[in-house]
Backbone bond lengths (Angstrom), bond angles and torsions (degrees), N, CA, C in turn:
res aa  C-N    CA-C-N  psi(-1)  N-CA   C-N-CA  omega(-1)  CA-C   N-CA-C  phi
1 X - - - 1.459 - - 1.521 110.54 -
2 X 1.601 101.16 -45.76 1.628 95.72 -179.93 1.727 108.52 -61.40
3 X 1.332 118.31 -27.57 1.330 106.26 -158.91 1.743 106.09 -87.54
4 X 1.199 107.75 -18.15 1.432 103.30 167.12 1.698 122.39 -89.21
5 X 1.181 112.30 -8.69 1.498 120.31 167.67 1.743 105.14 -76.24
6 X 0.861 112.59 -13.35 1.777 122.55 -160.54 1.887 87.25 -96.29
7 X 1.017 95.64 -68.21 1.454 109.80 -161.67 1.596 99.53 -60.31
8 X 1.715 133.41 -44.83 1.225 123.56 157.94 1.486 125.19 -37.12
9 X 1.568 98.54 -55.36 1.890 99.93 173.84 1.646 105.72 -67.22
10 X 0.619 149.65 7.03 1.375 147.81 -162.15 1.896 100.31 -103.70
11 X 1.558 103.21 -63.33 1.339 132.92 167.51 1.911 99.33 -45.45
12 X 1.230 120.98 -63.60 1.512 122.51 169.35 1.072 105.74 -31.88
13 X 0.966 116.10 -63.24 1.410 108.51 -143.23 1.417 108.68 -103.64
14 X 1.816 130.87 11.34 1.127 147.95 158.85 1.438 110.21 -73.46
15 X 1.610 101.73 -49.63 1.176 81.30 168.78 1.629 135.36 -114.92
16 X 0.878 91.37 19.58 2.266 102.53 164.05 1.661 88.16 -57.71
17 X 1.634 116.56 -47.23 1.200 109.13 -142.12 1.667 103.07 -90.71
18 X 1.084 118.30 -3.44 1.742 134.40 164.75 1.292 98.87 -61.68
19 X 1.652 114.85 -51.55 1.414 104.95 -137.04 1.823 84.44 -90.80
20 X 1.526 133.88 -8.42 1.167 142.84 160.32 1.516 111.95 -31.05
21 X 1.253 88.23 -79.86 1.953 111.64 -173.10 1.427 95.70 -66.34
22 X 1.644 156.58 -19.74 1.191 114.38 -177.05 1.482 83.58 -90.44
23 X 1.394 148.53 -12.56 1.203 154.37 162.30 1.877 92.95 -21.30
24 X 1.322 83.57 -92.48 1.706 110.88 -178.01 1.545 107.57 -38.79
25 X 1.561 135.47 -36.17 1.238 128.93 -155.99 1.645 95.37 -84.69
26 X 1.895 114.75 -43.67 1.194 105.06 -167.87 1.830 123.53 -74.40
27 X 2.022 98.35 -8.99 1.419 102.06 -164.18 1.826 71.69 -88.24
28 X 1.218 136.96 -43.25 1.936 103.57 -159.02 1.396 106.01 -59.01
29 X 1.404 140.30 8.97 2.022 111.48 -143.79 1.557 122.98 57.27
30 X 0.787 105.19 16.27 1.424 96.91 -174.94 1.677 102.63 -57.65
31 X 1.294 121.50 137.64 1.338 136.50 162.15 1.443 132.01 -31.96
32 X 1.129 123.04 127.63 1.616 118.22 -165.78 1.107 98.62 -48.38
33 X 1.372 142.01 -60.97 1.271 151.82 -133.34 1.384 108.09 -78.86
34 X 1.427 127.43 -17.88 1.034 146.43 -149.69 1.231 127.65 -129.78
35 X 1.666 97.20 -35.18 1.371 112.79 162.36 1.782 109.53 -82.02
36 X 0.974 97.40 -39.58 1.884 107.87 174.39 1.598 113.55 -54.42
37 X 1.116 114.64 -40.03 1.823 129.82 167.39 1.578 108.83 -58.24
38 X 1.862 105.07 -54.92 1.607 90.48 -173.40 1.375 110.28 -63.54
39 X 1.470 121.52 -42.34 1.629 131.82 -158.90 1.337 69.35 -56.64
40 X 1.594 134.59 -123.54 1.350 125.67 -146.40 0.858 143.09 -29.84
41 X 1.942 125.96 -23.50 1.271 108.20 144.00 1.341 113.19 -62.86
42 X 1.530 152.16 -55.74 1.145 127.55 -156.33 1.530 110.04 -59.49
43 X 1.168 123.84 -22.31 1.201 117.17 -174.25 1.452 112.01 -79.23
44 X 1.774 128.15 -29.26 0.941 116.33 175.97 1.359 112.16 -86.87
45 X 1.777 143.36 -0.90 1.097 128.37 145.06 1.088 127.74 -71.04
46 X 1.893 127.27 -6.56 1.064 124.31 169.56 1.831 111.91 -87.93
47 X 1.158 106.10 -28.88 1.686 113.16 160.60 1.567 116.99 -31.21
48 X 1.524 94.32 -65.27 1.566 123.94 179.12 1.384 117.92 -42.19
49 X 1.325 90.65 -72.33 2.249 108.86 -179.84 1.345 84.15 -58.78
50 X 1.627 165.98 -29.50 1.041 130.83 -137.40 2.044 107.63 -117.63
51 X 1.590 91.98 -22.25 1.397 107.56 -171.45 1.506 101.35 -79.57
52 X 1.834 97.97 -43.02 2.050 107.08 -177.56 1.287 110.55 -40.35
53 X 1.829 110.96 -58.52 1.140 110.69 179.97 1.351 128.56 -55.68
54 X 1.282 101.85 -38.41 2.020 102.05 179.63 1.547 101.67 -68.82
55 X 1.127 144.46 -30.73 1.326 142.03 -164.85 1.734 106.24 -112.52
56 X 1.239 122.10 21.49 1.023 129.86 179.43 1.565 100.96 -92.66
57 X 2.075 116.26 142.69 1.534 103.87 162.20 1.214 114.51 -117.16
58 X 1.378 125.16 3.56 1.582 126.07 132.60 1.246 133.05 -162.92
59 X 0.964 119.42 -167.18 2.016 107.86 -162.56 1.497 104.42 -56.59
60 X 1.261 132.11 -51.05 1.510 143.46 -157.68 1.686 83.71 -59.94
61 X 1.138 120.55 -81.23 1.264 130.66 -178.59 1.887 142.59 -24.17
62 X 2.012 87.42 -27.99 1.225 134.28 175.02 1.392 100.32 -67.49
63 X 1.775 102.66 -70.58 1.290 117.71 -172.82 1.872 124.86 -47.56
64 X 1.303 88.28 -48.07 1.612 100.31 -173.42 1.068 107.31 -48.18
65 X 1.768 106.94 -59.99 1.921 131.06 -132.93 1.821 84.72 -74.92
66 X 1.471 112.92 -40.88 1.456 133.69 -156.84 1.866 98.79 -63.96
67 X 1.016 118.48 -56.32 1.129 138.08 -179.93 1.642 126.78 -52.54
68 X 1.548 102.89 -36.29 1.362 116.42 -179.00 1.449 100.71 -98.58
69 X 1.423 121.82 -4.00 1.767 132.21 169.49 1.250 75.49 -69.23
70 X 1.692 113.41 -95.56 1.407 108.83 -138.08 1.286 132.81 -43.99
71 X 1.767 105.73 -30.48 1.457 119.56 -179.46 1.338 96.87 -57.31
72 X 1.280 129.35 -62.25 1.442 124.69 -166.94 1.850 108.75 -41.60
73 X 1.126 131.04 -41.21 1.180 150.44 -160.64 1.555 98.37 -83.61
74 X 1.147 118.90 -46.08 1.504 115.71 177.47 1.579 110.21 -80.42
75 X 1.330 117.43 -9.97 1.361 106.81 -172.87 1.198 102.77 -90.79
76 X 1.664 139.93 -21.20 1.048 133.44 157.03 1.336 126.47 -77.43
77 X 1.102 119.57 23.57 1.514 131.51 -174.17 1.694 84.88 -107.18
78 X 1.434 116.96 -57.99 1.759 130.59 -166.65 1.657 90.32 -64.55
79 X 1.453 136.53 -34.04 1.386 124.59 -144.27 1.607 95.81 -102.10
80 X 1.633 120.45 -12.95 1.543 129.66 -178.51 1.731 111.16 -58.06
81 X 1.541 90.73 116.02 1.413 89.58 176.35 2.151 107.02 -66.96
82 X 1.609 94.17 -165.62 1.971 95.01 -171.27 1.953 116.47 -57.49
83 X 1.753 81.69 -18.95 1.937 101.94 -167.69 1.553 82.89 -80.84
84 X 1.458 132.23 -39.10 1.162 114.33 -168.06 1.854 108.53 111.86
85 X 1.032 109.94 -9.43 1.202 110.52 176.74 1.669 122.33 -101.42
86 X 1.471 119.18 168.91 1.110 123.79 -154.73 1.686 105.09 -133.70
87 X 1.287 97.74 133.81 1.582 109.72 166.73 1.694 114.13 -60.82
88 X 1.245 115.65 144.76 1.370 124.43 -178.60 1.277 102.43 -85.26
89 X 1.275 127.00 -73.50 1.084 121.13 150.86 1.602 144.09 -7.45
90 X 1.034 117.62 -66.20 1.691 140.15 150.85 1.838 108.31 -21.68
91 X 1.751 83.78 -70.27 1.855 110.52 -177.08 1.343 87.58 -34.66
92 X 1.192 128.02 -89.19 1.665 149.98 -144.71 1.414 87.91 -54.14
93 X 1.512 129.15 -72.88 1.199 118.27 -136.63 1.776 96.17 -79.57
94 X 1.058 115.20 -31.38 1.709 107.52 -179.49 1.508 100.37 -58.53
95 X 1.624 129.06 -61.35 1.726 113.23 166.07 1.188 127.99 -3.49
96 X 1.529 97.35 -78.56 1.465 110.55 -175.39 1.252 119.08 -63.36
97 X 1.842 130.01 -17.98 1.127 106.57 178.97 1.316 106.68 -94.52
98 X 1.059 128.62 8.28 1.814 146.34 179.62 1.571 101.88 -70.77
99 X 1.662 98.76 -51.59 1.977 103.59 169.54 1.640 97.45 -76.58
100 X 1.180 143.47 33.76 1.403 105.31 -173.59 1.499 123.23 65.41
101 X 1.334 110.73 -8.94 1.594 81.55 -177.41 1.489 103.26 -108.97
102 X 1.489 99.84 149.20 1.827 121.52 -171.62 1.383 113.82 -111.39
103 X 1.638 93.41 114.27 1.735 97.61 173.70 1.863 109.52 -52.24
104 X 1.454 99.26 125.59 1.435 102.51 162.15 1.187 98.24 114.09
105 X 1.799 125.48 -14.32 1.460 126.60 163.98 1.882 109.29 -105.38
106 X 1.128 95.33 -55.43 1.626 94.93 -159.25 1.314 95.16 -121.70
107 X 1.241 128.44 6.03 1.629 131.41 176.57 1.520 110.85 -152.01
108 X 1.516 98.84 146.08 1.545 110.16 -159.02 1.704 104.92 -124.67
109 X 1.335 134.29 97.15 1.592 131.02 175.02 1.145 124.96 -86.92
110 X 1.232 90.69 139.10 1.988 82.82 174.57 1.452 112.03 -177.21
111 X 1.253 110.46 127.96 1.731 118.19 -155.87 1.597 92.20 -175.65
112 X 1.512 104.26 171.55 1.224 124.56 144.45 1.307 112.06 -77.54
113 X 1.675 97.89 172.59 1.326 119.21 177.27 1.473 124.84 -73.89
114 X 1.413 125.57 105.59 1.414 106.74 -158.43 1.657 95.04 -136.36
115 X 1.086 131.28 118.21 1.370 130.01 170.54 1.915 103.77 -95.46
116 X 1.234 94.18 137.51 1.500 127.48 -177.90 1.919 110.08 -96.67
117 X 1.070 123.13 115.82 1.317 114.56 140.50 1.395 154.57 -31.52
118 X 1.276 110.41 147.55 1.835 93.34 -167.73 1.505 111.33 -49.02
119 X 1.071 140.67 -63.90 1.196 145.65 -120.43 1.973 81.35 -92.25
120 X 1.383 96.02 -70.35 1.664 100.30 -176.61 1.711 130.29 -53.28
121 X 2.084 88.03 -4.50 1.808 90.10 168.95 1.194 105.96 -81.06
122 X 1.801 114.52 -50.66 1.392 131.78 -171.95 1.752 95.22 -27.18
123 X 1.597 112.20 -71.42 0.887 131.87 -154.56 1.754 113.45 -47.26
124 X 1.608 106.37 -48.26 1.439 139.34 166.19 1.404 125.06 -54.17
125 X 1.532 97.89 -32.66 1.347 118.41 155.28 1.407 121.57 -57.47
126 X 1.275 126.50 -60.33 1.282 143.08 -149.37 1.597 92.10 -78.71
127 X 1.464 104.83 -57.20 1.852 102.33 -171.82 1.658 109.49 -46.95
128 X 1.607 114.86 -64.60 1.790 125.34 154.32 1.743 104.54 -2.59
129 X 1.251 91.36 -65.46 1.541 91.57 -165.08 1.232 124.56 -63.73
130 X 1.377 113.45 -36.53 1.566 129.20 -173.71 1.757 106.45 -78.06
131 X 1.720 112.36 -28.13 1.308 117.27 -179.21 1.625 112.41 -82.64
132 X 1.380 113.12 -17.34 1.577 128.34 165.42 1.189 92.06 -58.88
133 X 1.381 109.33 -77.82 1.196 123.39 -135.81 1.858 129.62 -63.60
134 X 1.506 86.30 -14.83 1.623 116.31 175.74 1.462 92.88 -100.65
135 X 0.929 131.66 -43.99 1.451 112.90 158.36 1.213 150.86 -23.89
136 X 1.337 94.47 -32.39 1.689 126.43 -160.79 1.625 92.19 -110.19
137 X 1.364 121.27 -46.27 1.164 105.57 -158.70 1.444 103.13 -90.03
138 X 1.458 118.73 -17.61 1.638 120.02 -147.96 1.403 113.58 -151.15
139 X 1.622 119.42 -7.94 0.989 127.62 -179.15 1.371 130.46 -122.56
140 X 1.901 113.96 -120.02 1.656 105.13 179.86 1.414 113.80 -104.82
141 X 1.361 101.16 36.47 1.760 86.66 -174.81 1.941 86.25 -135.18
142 X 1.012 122.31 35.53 1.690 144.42 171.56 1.054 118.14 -100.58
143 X 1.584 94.96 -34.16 1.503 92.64 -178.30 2.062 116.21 -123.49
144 X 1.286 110.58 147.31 1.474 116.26 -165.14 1.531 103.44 -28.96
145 X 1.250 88.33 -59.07 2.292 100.03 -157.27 1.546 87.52 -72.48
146 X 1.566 139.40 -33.28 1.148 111.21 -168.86 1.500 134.82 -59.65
147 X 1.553 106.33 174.15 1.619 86.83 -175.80 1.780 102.91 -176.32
148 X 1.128 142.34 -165.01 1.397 124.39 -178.88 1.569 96.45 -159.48
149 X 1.736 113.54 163.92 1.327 114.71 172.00 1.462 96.01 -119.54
150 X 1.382 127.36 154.04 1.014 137.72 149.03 1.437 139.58 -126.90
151 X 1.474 118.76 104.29 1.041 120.49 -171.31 1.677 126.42 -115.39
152 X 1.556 121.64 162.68 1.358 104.41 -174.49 2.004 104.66 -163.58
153 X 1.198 80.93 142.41 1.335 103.54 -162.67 1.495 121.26 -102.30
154 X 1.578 134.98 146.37 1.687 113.42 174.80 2.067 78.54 -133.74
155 X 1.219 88.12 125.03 1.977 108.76 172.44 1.351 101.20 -132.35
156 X 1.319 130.35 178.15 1.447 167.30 33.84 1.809 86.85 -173.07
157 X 1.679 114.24 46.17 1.343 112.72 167.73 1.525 117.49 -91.03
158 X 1.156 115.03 120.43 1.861 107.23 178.89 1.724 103.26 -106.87
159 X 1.576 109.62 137.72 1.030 130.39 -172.35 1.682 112.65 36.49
160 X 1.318 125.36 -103.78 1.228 101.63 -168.72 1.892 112.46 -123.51
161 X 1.889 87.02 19.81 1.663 99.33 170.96 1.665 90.88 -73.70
162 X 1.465 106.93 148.27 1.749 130.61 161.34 1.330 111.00 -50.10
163 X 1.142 138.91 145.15 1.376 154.42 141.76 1.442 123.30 -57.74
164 X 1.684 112.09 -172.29 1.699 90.47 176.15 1.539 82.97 -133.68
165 X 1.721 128.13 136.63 1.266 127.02 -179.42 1.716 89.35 -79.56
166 X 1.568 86.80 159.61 1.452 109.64 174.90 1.577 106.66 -129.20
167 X 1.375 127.56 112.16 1.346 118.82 167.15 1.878 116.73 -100.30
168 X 1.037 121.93 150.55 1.316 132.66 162.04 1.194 126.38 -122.10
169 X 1.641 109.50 128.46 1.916 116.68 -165.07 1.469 83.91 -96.65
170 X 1.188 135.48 112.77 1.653 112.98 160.58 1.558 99.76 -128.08
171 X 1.674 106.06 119.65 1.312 122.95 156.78 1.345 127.28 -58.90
172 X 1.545 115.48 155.89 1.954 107.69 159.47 1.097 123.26 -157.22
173 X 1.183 140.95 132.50 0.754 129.48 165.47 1.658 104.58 121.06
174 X 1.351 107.42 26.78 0.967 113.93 -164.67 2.197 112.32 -103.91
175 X 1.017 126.51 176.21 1.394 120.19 150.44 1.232 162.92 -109.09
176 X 1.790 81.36 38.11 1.653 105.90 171.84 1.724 92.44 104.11
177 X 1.391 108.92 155.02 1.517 122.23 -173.40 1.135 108.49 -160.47
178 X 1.470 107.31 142.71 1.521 126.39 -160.68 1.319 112.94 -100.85
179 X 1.635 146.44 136.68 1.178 131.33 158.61 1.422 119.74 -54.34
180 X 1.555 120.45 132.55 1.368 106.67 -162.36 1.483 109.65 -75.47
181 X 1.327 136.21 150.06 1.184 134.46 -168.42 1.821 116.78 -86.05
182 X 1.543 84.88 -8.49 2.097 111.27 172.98 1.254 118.61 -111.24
183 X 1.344 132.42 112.74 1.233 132.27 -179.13 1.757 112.71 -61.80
184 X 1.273 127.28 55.34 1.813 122.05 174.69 1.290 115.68 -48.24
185 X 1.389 100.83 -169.39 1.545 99.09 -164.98 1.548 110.65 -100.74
186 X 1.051 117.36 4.64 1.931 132.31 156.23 1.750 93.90 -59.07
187 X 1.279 115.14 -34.37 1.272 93.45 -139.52 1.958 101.61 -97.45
188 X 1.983 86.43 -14.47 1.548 98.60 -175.86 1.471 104.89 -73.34
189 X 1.503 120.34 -26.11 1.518 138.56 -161.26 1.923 75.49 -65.67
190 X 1.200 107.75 -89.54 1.427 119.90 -146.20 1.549 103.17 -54.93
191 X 1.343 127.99 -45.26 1.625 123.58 -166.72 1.796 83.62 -84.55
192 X 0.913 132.31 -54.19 1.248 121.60 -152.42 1.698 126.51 -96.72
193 X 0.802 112.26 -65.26 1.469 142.17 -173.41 1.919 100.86 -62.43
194 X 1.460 120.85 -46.02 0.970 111.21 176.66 1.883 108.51 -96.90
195 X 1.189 117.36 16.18 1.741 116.88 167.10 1.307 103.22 -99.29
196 X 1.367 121.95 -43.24 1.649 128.74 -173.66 2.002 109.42 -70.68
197 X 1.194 102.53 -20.14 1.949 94.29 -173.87 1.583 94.05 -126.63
198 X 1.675 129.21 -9.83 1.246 106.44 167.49 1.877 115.68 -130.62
199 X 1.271 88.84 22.34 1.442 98.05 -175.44 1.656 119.24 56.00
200 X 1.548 96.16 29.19 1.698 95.36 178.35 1.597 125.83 -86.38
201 X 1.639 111.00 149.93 1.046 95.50 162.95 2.021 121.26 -117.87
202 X 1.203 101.86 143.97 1.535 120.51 -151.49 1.838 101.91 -93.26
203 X 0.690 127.66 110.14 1.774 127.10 168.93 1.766 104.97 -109.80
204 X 1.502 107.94 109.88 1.518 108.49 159.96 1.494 122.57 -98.24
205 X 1.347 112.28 133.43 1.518 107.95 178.45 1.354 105.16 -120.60
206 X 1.546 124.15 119.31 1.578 119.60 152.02 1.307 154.46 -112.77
207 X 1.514 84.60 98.68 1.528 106.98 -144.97 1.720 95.07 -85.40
208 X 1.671 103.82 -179.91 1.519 99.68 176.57 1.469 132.66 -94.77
209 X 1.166 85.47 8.01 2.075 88.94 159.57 1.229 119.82 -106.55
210 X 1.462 108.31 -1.91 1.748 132.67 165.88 1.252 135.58 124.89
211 X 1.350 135.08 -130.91 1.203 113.31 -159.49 1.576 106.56 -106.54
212 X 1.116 145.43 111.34 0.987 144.60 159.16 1.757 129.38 -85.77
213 X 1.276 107.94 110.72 1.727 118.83 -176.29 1.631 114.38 -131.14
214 X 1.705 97.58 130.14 1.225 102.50 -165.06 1.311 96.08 -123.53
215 X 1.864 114.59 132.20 1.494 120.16 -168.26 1.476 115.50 -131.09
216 X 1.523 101.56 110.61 1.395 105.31 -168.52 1.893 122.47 -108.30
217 X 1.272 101.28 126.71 1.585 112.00 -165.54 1.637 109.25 -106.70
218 X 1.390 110.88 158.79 1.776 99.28 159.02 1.323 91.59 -94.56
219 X 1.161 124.54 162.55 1.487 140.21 -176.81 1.775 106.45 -108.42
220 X 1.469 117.90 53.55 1.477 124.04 -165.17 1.647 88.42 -98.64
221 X 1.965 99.93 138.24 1.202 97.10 170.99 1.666 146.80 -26.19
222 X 1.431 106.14 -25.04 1.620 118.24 -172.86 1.565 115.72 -74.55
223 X 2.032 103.84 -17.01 1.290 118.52 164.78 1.632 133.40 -95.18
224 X 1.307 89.87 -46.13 1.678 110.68 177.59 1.411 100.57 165.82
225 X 1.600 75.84 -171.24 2.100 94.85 -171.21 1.260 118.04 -152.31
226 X 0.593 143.36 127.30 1.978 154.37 178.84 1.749 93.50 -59.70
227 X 1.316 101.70 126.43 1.697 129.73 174.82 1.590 102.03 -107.56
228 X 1.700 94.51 99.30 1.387 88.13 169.09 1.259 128.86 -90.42
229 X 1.505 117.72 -7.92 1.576 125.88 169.74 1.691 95.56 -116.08
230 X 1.128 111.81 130.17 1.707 128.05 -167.61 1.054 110.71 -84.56
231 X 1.649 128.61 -2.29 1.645 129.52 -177.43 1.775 97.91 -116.08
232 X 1.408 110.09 4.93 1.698 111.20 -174.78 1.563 100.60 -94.75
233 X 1.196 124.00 82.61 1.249 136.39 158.16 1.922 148.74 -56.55
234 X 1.158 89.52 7.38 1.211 126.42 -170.68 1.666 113.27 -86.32
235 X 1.184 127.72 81.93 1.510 124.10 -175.59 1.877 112.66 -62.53
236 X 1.532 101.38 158.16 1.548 85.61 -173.42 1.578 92.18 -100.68
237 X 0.978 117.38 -172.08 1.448 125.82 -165.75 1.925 102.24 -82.87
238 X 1.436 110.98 131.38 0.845 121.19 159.75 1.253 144.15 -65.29
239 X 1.530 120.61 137.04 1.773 119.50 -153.13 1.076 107.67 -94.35
């Protein structure tokens, strides 16, 4: 009882203090563009603090899981190029070296060049993290030999309509994985959270060399865009 009275005031007073700063953002002028970036991050750290807690099974647990959210969320804030957008690539591999794991030992990349938007890195971010992070606790990165590939794809674009990216988490080396019998908040990120703000659809498989999840997006300006020349820096206009 005490720990959910704690965690309610906690939630209070997260967000009095949201509704503070867009206070503060609309009295400086701050710039649409800019002010439109913070509101969605604040809203997706208030997403965050609000889901941890409901899917939390006790404070310690709160604290940790909560903590390695936000970092994930700030590291794509640090990884935003001047447009504000984020390498896919980048996203993933900073994750993994957050768990320890090192492309070229225990993780394998390979994609095109695709920069992501703020909101849809945040978002891209968060899934990364939760697929580490079950990794670490429950999967192929627990064990020595384990290890994962990740790859990602942009198809079925004609002329200069968008495509839909396709990513694949595939673990190995693992010793088999269970559907969890608790819906956590890894699990709200991937079925939920990323179908409702990017229109994705999510396939988990748990197979016995591990977890395999395949995450499929349209790639419409409001998310990102595939860079087919890697020095063309120029974002197209957002939808």
């Amino acid at each position: 009882m005490a720990e959910a009275e704690a965690t309610a005031a906690r939630l209070a007073q997260l967000e009095a203090d949201n509704a503070r700063l867009r206070r503060l953002l609309d009295e400086a002028g701050t710039s649409d563009g800019l002010r439109h970036g913070m509101r969605d991050t604040l809203a997706m750290l208030r997403a965050v603090l609000r889901q941890s807690a409901e899917t939390a099974e006790n404070v310690d647990g709160y604290a940790t899981h909560l903590e390695g959210r936000l970092d994930a969320i700030a590291r794509v804030r640090v990884a935003a190029d001047i447009f504000g957008e984020v390498s896919l690539h980048t996203l993933i591999s900073d994750e993994l070296m957050i768990h320890l794991v090192r492309e070229g030992e225990q993780a394998a990349l390979e994609g095109p060049t695709v920069r992501l938007r703020p909101k849809a890195a945040q978002l891209a971010a968060l899934a990364v993290h939760e697929l580490c992070s079950n990794a670490v606790e429950h999967g192929a990165f627990g064990l020595s030999k384990g290890g994962v590939d990740v790859s990602w794809a942009v198809t079925g674009g004609v002329s200069q309509a968008p495509g839909d990216l396709t990513l694949i988490w595939k673990e190995s080396g693992g010793t088999g994985v269970r559907e969890p019998a608790r819906r956590g908040f890894g699990m709200q990120v991937l079925t939920e959270m990323l179908g409702y703000e990017l229109s994705a659809a999510v396939a988990l498989a748990f197979e016995p060399d591990g977890l395999r999840c395949t995450i499929r997006f349209p790639l419409v300006p409001r998310i990102g865009r595939l860079v087919e020349d890697d020095h063309a820096d120029e974002p197209g206009e957002p939808g």
